[in-house]
KOLZA-69019 format. One record per residue (C-alpha): residue in three letters; residue number from 1; x, z, y. Coordinates in Angstrom, 2 decimals. Last residue first. Layout:
! KOLZA-69019
<site><residuo>ALA</residuo><num>NUM</num><c1>X</c1><c3>Z</c3><c2>Y</c2></site>
...
This chain:
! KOLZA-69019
<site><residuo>UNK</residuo><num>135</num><c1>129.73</c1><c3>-30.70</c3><c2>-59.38</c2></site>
<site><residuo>UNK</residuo><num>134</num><c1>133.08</c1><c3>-31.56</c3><c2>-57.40</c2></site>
<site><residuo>UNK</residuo><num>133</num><c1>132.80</c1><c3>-34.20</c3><c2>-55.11</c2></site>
<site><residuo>UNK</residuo><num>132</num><c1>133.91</c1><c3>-37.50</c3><c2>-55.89</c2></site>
<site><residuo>UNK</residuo><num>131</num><c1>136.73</c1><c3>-39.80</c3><c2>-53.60</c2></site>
<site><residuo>UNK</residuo><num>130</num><c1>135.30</c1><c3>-43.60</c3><c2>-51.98</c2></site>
<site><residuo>UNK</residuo><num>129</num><c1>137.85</c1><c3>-45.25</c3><c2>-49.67</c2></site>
<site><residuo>UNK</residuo><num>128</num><c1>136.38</c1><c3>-48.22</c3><c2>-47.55</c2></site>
<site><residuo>UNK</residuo><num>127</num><c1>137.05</c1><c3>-51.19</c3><c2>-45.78</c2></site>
<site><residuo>UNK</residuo><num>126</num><c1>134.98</c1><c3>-53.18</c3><c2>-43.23</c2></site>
<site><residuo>UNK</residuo><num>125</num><c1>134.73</c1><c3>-56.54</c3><c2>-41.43</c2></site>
<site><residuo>UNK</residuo><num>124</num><c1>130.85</c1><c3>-57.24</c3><c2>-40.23</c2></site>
<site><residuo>UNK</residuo><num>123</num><c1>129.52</c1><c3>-60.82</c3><c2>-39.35</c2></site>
<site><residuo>UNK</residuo><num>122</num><c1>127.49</c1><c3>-62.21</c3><c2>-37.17</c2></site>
<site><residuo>UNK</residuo><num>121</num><c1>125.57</c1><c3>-65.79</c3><c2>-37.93</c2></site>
<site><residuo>UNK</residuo><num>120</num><c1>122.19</c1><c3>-64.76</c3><c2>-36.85</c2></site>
<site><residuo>UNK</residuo><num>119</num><c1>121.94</c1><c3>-62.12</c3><c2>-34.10</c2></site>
<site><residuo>UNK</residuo><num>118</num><c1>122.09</c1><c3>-58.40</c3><c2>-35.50</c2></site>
<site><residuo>UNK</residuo><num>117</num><c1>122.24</c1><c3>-56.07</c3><c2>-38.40</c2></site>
<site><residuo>UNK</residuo><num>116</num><c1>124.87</c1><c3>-56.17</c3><c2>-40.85</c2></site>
<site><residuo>UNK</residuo><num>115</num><c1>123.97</c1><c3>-53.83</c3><c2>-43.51</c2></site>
<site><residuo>UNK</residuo><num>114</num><c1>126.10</c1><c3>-51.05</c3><c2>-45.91</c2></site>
<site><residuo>UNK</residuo><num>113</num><c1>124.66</c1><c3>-48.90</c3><c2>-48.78</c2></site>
<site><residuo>UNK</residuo><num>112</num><c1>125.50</c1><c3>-45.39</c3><c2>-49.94</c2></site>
<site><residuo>UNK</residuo><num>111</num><c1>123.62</c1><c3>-43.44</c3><c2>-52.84</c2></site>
<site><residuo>UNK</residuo><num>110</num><c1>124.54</c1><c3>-40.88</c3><c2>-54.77</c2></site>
<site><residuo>UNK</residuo><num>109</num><c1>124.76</c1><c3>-37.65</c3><c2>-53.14</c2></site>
<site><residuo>UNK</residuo><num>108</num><c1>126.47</c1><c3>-38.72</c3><c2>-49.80</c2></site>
<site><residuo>UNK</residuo><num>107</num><c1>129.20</c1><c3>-37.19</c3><c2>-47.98</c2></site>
<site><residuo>UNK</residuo><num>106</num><c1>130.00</c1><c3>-39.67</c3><c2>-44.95</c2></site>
<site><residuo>UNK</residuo><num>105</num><c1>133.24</c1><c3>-40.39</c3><c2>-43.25</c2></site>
<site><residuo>UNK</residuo><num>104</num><c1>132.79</c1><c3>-42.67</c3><c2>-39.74</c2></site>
<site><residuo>UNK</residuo><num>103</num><c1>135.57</c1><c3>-45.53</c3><c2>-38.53</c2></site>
<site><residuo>UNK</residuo><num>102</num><c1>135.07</c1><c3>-47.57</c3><c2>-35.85</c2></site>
<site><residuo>UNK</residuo><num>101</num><c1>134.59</c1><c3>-51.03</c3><c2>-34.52</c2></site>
<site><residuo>UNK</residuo><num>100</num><c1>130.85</c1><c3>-52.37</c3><c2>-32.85</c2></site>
<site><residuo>UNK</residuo><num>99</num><c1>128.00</c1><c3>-50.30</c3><c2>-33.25</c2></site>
<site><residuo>UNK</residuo><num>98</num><c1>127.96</c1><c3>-47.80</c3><c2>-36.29</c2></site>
<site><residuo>UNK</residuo><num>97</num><c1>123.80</c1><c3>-46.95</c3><c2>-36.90</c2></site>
<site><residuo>UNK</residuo><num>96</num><c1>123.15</c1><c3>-44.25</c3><c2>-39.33</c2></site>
<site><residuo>UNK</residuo><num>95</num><c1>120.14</c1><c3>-44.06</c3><c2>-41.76</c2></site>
<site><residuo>UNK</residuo><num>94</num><c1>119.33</c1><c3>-41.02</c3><c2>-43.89</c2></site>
<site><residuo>UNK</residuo><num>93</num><c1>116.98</c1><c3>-39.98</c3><c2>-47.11</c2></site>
<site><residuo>UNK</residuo><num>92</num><c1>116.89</c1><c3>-36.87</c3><c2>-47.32</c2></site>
<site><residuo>UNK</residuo><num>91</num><c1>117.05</c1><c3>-34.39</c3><c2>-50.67</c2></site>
<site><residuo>UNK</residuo><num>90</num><c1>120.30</c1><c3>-35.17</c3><c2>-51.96</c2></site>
<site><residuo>UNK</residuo><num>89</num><c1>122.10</c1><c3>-32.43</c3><c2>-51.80</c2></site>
<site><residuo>UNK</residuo><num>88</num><c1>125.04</c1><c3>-34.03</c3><c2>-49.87</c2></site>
<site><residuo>UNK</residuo><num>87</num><c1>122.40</c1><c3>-36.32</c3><c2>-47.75</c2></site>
<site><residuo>UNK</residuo><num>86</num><c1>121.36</c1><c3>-39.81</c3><c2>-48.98</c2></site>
<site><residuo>UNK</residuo><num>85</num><c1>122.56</c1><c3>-43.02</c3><c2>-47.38</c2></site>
<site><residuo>UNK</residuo><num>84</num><c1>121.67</c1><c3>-46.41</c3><c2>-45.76</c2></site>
<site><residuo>UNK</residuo><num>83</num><c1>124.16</c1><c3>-47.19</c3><c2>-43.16</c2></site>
<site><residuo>UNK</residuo><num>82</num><c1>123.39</c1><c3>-49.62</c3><c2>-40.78</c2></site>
<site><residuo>UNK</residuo><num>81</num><c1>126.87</c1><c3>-52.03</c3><c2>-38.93</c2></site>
<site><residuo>UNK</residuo><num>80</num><c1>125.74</c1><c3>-53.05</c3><c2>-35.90</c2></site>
<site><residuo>UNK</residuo><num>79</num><c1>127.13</c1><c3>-56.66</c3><c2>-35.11</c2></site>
<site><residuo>UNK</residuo><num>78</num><c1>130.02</c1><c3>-58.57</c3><c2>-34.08</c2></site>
<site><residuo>UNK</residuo><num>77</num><c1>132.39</c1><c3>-56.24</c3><c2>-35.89</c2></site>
<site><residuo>UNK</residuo><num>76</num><c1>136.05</c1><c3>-55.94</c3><c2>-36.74</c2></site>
<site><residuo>UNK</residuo><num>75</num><c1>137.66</c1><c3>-52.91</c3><c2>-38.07</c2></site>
<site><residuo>UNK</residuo><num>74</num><c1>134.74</c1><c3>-50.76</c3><c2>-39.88</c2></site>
<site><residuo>UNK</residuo><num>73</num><c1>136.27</c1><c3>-48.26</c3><c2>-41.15</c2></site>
<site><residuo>UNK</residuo><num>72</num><c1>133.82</c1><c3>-46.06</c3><c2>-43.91</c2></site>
<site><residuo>UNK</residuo><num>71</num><c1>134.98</c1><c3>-42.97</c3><c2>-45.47</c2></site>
<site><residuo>UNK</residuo><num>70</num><c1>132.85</c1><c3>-42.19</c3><c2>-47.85</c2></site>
<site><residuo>UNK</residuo><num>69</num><c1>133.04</c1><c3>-38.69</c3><c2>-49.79</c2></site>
<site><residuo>UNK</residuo><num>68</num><c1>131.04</c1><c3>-38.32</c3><c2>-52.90</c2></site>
<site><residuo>UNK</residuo><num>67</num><c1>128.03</c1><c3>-36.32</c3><c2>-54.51</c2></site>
<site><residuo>UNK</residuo><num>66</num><c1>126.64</c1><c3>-38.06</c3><c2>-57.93</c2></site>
<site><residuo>UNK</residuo><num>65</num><c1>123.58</c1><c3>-40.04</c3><c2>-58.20</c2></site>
<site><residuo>UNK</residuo><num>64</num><c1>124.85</c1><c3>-43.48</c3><c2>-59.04</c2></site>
<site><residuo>UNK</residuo><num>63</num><c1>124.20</c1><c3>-46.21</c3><c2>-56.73</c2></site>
<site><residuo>UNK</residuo><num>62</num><c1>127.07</c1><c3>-46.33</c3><c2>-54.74</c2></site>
<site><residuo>UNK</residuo><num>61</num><c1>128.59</c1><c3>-48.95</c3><c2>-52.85</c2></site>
<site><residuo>UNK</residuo><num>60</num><c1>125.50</c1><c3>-50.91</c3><c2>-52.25</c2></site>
<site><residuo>UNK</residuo><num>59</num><c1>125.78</c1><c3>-54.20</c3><c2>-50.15</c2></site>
<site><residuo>UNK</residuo><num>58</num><c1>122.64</c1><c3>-54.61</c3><c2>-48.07</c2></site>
<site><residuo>UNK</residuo><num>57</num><c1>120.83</c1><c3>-58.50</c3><c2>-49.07</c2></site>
<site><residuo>UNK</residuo><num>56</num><c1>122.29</c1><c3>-60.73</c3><c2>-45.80</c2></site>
<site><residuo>UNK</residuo><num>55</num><c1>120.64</c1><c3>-61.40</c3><c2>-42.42</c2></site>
<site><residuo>UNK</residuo><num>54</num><c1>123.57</c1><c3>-60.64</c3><c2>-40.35</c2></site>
<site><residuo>UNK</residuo><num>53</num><c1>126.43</c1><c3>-61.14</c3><c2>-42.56</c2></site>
<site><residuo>UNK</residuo><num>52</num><c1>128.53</c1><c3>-57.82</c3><c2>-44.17</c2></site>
<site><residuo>UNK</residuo><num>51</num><c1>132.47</c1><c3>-58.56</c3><c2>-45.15</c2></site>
<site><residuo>UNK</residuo><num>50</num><c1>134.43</c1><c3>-56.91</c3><c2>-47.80</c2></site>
<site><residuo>UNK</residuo><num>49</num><c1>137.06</c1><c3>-53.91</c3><c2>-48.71</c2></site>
<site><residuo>UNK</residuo><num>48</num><c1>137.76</c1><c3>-51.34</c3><c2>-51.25</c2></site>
<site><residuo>UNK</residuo><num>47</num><c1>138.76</c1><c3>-48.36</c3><c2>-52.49</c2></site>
<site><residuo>UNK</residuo><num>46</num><c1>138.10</c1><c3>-46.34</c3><c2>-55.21</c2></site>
<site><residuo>UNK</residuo><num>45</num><c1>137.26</c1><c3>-43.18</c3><c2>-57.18</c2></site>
<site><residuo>UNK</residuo><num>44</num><c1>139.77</c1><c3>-40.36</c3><c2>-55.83</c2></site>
<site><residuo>UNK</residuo><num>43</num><c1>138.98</c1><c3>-37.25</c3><c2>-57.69</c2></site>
<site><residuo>UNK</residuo><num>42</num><c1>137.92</c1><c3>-33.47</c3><c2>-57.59</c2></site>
<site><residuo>UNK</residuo><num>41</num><c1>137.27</c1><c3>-33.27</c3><c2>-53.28</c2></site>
<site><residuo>UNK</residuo><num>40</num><c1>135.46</c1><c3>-29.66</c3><c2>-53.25</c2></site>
<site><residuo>UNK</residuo><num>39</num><c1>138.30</c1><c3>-28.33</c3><c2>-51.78</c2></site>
<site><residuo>UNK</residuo><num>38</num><c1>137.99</c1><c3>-31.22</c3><c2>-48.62</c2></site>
<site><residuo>UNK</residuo><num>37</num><c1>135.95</c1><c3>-29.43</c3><c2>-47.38</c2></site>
<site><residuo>UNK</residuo><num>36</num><c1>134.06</c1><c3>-32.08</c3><c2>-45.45</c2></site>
<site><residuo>UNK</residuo><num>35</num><c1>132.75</c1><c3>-31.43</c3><c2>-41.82</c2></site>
<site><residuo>UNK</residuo><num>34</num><c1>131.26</c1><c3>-34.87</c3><c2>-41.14</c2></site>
<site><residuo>UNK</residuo><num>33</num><c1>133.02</c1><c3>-37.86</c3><c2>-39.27</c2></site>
<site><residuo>UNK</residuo><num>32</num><c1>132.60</c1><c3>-39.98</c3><c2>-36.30</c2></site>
<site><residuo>UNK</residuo><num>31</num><c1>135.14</c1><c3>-42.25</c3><c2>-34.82</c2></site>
<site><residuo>UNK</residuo><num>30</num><c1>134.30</c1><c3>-44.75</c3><c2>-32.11</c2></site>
<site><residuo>UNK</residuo><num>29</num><c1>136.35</c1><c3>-47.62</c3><c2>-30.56</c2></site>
<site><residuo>UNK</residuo><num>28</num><c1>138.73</c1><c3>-48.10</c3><c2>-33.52</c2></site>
<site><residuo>UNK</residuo><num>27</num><c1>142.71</c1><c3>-49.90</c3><c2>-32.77</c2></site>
<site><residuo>UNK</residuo><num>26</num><c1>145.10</c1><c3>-46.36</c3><c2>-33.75</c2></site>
<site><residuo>UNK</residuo><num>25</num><c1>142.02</c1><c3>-45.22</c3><c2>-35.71</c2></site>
<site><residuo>UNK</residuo><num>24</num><c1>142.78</c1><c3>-47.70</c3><c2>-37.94</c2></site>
<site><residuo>UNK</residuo><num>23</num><c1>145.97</c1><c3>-46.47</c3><c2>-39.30</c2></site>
<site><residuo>UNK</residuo><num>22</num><c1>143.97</c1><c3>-43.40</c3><c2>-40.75</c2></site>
<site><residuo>UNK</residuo><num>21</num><c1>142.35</c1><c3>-45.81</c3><c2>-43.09</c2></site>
<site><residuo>UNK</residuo><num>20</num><c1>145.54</c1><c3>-47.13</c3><c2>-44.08</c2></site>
<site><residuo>UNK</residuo><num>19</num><c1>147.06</c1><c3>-44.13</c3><c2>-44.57</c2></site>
<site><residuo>UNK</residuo><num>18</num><c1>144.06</c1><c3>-42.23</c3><c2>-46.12</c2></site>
<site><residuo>UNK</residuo><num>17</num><c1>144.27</c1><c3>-44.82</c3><c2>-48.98</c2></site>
<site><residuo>UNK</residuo><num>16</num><c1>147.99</c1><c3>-44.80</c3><c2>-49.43</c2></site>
<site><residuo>UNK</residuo><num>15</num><c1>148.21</c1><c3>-40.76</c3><c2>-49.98</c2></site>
<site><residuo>UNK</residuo><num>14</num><c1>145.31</c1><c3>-40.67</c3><c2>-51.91</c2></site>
<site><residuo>UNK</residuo><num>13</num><c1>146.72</c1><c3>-43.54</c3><c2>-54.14</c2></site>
<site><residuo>UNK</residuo><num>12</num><c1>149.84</c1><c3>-41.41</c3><c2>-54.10</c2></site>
<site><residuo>UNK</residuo><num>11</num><c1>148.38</c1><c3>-38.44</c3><c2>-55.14</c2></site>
<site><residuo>UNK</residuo><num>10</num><c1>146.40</c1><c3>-40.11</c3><c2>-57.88</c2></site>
<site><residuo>UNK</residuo><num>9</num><c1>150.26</c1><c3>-41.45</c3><c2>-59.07</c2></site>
<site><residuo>UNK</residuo><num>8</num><c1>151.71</c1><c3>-38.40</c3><c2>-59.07</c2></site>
<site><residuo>UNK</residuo><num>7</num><c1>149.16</c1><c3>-36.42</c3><c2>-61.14</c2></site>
<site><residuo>UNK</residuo><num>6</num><c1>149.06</c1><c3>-39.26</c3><c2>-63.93</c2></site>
<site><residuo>UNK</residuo><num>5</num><c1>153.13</c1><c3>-39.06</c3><c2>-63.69</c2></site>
<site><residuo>UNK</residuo><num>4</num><c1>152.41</c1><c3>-35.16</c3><c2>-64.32</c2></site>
<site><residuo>UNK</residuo><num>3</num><c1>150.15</c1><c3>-35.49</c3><c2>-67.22</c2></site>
<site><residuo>UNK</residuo><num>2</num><c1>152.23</c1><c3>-38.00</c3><c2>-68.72</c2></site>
<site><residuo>UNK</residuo><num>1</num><c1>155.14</c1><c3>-35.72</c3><c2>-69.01</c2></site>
């Protein structure tokens, strides 16, 4: 029995998470997104929220060498938002500009930062849902 109510409950944190970053794209200039299979999807990790400053250290999300699936919202933005991330097999190093509002998913082997780039005192509202990638 505790199998299953461990079942249901991943399913509905999935379920919650892609609802409210679905929800954005109701008030999001720009979407952009990757072809994911979403087979290869073996757990939902986390999800979480915070605010970028122009001139600030980059926030890692992960740092950890595995393959995952970002989806990044960014709902209120004064400046670029740069993305600092490594391709799915983890051979190229990439960097990906969001200006303004919008919401982008990202499969990354390992390593995903965030940066507010811009005039002094801007800031960059975002949430994210973070789900591994099968081995």
């Amino acid at each position: 029995m505790r199998h299953i109510s461990t079942k249901l409950l991943t399913f509905h944190r999935l379920a919650t998470a892609f609802t409210v970053v679905f929800a954005v794209t109701l008030v999001s200039e720009k979407i952009g997104a990757q072809e994911i299979n979403f087979d290869q999807i073996d757990k939902f990790e986390s999800l979480g929220t915070g605010t970028l400053h122009v001139g600030a250290p980059p926030k890692t999300i992960i740092d950890d060498g595995d393959r995952h699936v970002v989806i990044l919202t960014i709902w209120d933005a004064d400046a670029e938002t740069k993305v600092y991330w490594k391709s799915a097999d983890g051979s190229v190093a990439k960097t990906t500009i969001i200006p303004g509002k919008g919401i982008q998913s990202f499969q990354t082997a390992g390593e995903f930062r965030l940066e507010a780039v811009g005039e002094p005192n801007r800031q960059v509202e975002y949430g994210y849902v973070l789900l591994g990638l099968r081995k």
